[in-house]
ZAFI-689395 format. One record per residue (C-alpha): residue number from 1; x, z, y; residue in three letters. Coordinates in Angstrom, 3 decimals. Each point is the difference from the previous one (the first is absolute). Layout:
<atoms>
<atom k="NUM" east="X" up="Z" north="Y" r="ALA"/>
...
</atoms>
This chain:
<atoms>
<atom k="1" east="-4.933" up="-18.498" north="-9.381" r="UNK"/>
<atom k="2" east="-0.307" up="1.699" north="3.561" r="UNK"/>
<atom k="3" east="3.343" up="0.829" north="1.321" r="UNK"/>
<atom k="4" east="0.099" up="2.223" north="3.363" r="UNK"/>
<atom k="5" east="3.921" up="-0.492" north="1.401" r="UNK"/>
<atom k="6" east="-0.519" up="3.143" north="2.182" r="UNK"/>
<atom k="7" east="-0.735" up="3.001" north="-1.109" r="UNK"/>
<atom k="8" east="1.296" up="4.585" north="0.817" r="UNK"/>
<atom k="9" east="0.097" up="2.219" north="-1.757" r="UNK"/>
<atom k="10" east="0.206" up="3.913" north="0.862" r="UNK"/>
<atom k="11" east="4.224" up="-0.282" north="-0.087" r="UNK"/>
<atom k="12" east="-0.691" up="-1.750" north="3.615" r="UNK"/>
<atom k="13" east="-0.423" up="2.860" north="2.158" r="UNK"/>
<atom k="14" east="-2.939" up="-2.197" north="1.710" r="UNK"/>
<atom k="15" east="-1.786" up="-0.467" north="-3.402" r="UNK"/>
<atom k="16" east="-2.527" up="2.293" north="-1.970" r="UNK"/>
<atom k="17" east="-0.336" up="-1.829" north="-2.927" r="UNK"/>
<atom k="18" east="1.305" up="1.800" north="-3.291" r="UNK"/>
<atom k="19" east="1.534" up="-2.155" north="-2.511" r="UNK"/>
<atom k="20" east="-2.281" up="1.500" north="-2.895" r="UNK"/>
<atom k="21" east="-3.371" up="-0.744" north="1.940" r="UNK"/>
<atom k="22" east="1.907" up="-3.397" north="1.537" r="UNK"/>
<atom k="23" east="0.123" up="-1.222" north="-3.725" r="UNK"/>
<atom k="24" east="-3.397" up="1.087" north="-0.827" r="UNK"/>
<atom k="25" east="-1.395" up="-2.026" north="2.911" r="UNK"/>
<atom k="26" east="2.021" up="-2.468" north="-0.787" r="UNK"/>
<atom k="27" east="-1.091" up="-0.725" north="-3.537" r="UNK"/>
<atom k="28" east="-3.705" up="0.464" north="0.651" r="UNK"/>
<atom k="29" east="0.268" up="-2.778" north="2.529" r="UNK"/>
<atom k="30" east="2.257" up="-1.853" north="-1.355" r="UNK"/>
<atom k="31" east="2.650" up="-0.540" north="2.423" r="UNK"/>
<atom k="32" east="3.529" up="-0.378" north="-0.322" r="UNK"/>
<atom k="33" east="2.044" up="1.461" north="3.067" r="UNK"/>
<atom k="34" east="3.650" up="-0.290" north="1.291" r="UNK"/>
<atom k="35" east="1.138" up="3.026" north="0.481" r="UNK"/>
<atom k="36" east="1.509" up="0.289" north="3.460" r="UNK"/>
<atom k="37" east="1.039" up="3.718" north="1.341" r="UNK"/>
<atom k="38" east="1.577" up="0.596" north="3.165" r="UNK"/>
<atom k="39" east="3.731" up="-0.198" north="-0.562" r="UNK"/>
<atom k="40" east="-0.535" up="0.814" north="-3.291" r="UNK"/>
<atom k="41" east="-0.330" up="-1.594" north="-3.729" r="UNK"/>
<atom k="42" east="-2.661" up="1.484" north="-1.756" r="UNK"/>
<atom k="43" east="-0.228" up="-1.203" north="-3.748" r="UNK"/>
<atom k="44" east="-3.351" up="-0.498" north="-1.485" r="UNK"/>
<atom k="45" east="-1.419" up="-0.899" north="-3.761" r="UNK"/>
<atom k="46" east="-3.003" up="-2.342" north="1.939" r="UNK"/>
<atom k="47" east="2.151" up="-1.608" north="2.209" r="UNK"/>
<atom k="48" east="2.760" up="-2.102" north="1.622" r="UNK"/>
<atom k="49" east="2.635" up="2.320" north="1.672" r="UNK"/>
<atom k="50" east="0.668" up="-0.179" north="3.292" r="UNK"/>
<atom k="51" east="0.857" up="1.454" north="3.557" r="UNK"/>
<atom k="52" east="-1.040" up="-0.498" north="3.583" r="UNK"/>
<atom k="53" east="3.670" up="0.043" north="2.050" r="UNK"/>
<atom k="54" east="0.534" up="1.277" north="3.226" r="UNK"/>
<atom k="55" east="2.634" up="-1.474" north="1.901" r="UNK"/>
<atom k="56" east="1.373" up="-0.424" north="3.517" r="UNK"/>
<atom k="57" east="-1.548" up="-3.233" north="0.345" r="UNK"/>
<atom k="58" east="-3.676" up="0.944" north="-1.532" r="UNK"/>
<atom k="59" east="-1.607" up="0.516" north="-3.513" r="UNK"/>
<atom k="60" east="-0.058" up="-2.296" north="-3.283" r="UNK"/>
<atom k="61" east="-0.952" up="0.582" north="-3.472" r="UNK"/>
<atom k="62" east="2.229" up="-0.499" north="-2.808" r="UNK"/>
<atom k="63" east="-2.194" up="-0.917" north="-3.396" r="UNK"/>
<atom k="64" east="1.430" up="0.129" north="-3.097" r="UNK"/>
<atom k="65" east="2.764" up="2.179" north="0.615" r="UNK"/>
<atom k="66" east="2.069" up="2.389" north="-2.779" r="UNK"/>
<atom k="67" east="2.001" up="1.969" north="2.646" r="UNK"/>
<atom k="68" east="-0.768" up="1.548" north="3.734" r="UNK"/>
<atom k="69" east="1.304" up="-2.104" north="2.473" r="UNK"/>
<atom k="70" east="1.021" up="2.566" north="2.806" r="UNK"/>
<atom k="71" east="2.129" up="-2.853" north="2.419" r="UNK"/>
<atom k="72" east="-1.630" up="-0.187" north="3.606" r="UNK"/>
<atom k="73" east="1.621" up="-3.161" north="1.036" r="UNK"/>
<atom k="74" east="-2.852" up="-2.392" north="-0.595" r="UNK"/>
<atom k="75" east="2.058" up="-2.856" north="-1.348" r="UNK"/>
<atom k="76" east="1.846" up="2.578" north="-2.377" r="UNK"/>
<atom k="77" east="-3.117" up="1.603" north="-1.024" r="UNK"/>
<atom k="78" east="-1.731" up="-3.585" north="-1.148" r="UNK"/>
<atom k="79" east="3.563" up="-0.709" north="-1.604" r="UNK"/>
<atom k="80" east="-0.223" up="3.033" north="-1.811" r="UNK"/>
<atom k="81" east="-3.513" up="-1.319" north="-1.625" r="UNK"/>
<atom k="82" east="0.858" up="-3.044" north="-0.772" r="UNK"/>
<atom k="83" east="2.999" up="1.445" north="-1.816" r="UNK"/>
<atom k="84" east="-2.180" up="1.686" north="-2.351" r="UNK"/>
<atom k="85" east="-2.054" up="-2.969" north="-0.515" r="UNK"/>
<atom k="86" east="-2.732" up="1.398" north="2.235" r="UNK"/>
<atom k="87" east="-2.336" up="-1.628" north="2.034" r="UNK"/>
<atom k="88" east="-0.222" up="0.209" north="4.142" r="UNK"/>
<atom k="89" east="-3.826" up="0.521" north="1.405" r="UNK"/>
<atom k="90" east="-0.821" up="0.586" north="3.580" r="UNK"/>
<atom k="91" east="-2.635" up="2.901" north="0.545" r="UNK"/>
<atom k="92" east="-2.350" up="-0.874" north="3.114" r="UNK"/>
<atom k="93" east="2.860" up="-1.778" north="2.089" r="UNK"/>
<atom k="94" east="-2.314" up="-0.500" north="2.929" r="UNK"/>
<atom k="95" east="-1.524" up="3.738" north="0.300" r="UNK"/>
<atom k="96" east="1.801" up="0.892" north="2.809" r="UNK"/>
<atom k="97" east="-2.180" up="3.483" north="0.250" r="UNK"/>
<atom k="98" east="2.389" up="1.069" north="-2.741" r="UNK"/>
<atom k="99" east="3.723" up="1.121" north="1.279" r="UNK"/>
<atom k="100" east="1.420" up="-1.522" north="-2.748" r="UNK"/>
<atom k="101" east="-1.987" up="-3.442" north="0.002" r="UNK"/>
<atom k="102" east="2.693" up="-2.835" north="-0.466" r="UNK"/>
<atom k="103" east="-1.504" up="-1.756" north="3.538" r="UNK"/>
<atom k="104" east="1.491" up="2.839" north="2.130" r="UNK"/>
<atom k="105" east="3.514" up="-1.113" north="-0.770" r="UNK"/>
<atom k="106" east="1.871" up="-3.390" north="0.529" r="UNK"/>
<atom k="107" east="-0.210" up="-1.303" north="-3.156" r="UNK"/>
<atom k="108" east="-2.975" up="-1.839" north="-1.362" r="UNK"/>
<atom k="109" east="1.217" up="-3.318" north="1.245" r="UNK"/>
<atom k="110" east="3.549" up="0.298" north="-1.479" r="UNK"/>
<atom k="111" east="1.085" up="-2.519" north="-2.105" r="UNK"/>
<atom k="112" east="1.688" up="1.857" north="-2.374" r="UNK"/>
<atom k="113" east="-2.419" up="2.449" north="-0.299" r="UNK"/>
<atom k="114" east="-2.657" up="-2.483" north="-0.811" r="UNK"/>
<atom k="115" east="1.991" up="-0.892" north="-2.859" r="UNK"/>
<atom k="116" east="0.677" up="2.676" north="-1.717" r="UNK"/>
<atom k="117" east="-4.297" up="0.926" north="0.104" r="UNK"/>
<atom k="118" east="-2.261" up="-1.033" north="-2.969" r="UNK"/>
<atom k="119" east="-3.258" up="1.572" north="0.884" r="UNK"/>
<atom k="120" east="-1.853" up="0.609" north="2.951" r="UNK"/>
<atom k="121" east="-3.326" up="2.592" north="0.288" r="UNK"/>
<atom k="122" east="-2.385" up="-2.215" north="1.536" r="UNK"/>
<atom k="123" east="-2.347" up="2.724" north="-0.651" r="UNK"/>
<atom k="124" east="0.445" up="3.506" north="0.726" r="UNK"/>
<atom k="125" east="-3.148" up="2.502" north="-0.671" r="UNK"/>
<atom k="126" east="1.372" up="2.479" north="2.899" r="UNK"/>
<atom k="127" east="0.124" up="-2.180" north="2.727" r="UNK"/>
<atom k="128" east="-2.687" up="1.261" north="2.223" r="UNK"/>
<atom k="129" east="-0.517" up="-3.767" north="1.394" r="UNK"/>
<atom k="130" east="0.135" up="-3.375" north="-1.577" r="UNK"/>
<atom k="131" east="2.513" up="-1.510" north="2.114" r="UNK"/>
<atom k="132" east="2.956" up="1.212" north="-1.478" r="UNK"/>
<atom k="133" east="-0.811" up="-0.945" north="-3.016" r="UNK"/>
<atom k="134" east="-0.987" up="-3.276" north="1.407" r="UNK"/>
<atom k="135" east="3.428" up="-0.311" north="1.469" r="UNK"/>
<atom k="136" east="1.447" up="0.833" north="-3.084" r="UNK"/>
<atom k="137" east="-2.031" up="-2.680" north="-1.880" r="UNK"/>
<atom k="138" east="1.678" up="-2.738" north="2.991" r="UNK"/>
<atom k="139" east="3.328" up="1.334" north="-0.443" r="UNK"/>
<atom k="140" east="-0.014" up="-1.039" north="-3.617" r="UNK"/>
<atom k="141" east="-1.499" up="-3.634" north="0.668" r="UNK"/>
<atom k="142" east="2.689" up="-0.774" north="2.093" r="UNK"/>
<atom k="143" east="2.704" up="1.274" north="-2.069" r="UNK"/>
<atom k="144" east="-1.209" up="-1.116" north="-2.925" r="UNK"/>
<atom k="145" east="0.269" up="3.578" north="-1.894" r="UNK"/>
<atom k="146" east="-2.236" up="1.505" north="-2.822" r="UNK"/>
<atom k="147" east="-3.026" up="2.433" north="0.900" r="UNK"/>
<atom k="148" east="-1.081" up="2.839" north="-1.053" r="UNK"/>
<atom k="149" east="-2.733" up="2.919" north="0.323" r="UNK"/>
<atom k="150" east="0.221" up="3.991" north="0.467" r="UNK"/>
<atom k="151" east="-2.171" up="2.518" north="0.290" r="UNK"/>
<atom k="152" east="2.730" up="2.439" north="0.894" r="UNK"/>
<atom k="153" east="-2.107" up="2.594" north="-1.443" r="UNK"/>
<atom k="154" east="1.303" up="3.572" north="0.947" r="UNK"/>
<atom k="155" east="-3.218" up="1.490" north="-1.530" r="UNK"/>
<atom k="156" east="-1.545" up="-0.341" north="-3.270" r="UNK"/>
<atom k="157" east="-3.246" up="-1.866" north="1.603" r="UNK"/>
<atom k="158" east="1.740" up="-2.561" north="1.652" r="UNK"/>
<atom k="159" east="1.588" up="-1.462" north="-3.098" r="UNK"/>
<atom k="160" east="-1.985" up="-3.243" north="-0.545" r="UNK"/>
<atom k="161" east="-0.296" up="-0.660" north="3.337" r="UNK"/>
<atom k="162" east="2.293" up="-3.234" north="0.381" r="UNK"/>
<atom k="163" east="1.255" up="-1.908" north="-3.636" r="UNK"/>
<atom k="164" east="0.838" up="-3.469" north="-1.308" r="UNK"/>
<atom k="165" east="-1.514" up="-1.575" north="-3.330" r="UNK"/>
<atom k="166" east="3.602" up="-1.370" north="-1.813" r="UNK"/>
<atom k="167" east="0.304" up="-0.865" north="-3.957" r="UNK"/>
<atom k="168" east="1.445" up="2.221" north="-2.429" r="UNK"/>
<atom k="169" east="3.746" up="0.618" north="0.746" r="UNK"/>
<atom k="170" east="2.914" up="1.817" north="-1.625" r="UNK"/>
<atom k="171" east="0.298" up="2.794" north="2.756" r="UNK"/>
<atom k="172" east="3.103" up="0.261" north="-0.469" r="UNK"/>
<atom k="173" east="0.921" up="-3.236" north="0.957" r="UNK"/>
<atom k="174" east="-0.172" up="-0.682" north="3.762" r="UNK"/>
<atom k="175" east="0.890" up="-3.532" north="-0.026" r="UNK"/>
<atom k="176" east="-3.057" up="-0.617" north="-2.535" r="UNK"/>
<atom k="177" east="-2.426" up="1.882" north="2.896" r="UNK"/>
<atom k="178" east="1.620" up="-2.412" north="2.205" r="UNK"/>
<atom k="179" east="-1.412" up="-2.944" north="-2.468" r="UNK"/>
<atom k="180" east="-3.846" up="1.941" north="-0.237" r="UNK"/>
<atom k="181" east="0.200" up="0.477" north="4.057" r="UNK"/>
<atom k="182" east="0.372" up="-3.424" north="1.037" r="UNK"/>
<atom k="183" east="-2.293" up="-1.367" north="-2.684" r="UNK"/>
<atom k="184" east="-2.547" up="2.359" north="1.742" r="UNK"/>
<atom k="185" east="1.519" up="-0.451" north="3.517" r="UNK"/>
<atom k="186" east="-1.306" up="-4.095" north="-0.915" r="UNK"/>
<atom k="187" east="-3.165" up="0.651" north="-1.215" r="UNK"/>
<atom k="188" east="-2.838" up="-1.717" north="1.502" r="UNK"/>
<atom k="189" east="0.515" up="0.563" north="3.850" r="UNK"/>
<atom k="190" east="2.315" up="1.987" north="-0.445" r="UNK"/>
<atom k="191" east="0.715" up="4.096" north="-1.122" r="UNK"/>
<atom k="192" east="-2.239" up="1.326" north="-2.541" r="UNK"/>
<atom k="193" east="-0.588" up="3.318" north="0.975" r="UNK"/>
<atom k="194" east="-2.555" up="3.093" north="1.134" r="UNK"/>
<atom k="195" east="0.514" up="1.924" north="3.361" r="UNK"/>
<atom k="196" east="-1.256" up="2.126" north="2.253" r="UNK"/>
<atom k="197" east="0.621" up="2.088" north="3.218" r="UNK"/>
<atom k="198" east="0.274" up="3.825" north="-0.459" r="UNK"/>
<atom k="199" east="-1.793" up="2.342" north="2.561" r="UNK"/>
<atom k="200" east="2.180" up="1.551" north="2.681" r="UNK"/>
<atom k="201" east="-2.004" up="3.249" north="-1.324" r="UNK"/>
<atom k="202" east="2.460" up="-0.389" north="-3.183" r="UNK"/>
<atom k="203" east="3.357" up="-1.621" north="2.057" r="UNK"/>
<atom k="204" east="-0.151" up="2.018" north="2.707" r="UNK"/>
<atom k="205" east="-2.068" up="3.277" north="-0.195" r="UNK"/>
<atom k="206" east="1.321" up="1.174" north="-4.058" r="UNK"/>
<atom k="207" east="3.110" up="-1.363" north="0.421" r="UNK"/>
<atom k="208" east="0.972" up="2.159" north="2.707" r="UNK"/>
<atom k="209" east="-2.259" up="2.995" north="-2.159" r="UNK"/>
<atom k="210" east="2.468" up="-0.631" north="-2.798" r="UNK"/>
<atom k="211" east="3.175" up="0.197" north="1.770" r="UNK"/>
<atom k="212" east="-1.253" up="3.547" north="1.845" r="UNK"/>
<atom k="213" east="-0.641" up="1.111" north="-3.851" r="UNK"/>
<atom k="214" east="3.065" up="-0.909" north="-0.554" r="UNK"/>
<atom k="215" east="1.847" up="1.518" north="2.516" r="UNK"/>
<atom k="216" east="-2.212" up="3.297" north="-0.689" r="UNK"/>
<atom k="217" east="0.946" up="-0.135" north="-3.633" r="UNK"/>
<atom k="218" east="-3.588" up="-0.431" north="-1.166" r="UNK"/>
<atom k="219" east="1.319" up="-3.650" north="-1.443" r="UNK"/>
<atom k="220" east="3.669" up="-0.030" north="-1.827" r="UNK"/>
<atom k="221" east="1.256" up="-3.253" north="-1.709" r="UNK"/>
<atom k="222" east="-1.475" up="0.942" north="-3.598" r="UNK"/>
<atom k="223" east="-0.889" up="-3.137" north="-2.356" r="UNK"/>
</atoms>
């Protein structure tokens, strides 16, 4: 099955992609997304729950969640995941274009932090270059952590860009998507999975389009 860890919808203020047409898309290419709004859990009938979390020390997502986590110590937030038997994955750590990227704070090299991390995005579909996803793809070497592919799709046409090729899992069982990702993180050389760059038409030019509708009121946070 293709699984894309990274995916808006319209309840992220920087996203235009409505969870009715989402699903369509969705089924006719048969992808199955995390869910991951900003600072917010959005819950789906297609796919995993899950939210991208702001805090002080940078952005993670949270997969497999059943309530918001709203903490914005970093080390409380991941606790608060765990505690719900969620999973910890770290959206384009290297980007540093975005304010939020994890490698504009002190923290990527922390032991502690490294442990409590399961996944890593070695591929992100946004990134206007390949090095951060390069970097990402190192980062996970060294430490010896799972990886995984988003196409962070905030519009309907960028779903598909970045997903992995797992088995069948229970998707409601994270520790079972562990079992399918490293089985696919082993295969061959390596990850099994399809990627590629978005335009900086799409990243830059619509996303900044979307947010004016927004602010306009053209755009409201309907499903």
């Amino acid at each position: 099955m293709k699984v894309d860890m990274h995916v808006h919808t319209i309840c992220s203020n920087c996203s235009i992609n409505p969870i009715k047409v989402l699903k369509k898309v969705c089924s006719v290419k048969k992808i199955f997304p995390i869910i991951a709004d900003h600072n917010l859990l959005t819950k789906v009938d297609f796919g995993i729950p899950g939210e991208e979390i702001a805090t002080e020390k940078g952005e993670f997502i949270g997969a497999f969640l059943n309530e918001q986590v709203n903490e914005k110590d970093i080390f409380e937030a991941m606790d608060r995941v765990k505690e719900q038997g969620g999973l910890i994955y770290l959206p384009h750590p290297f980007d540093g274009r975005r304010r939020r990227a994890l490698c504009r704070f002190d923290i990527l090299n922390n032991k502690d932090f490294i442990k409590k991390v399961d996944i890593v995005e070695v591929f992100n579909s946004r990134c206007i270059e390949e090095e951060p996803n390069i970097m990402a793809y190192e980062y996970a070497k060294i430490n010896n952590l799972l990886m995984g592919v988003g196409s962070d799709s905030h519009f309907p046409w960028e779903l598909g860009n970045a997903y992995m090729e797992v088995d069948e899992f229970d998707k409601d069982n994270p520790k079972e998507f562990l079992r399918v990702l490293k089985k696919n993180n082993n295969i061959g050389d390596g990850l099994n999975y399809y990627a590629k760059l978005g335009t900086p038409l799409n990243i830059l030019f619509f996303s900044k389009l979307s947010k004016k509708l927004r602010k306009w009121g053209v755009i409201k946070n309907k499903i």
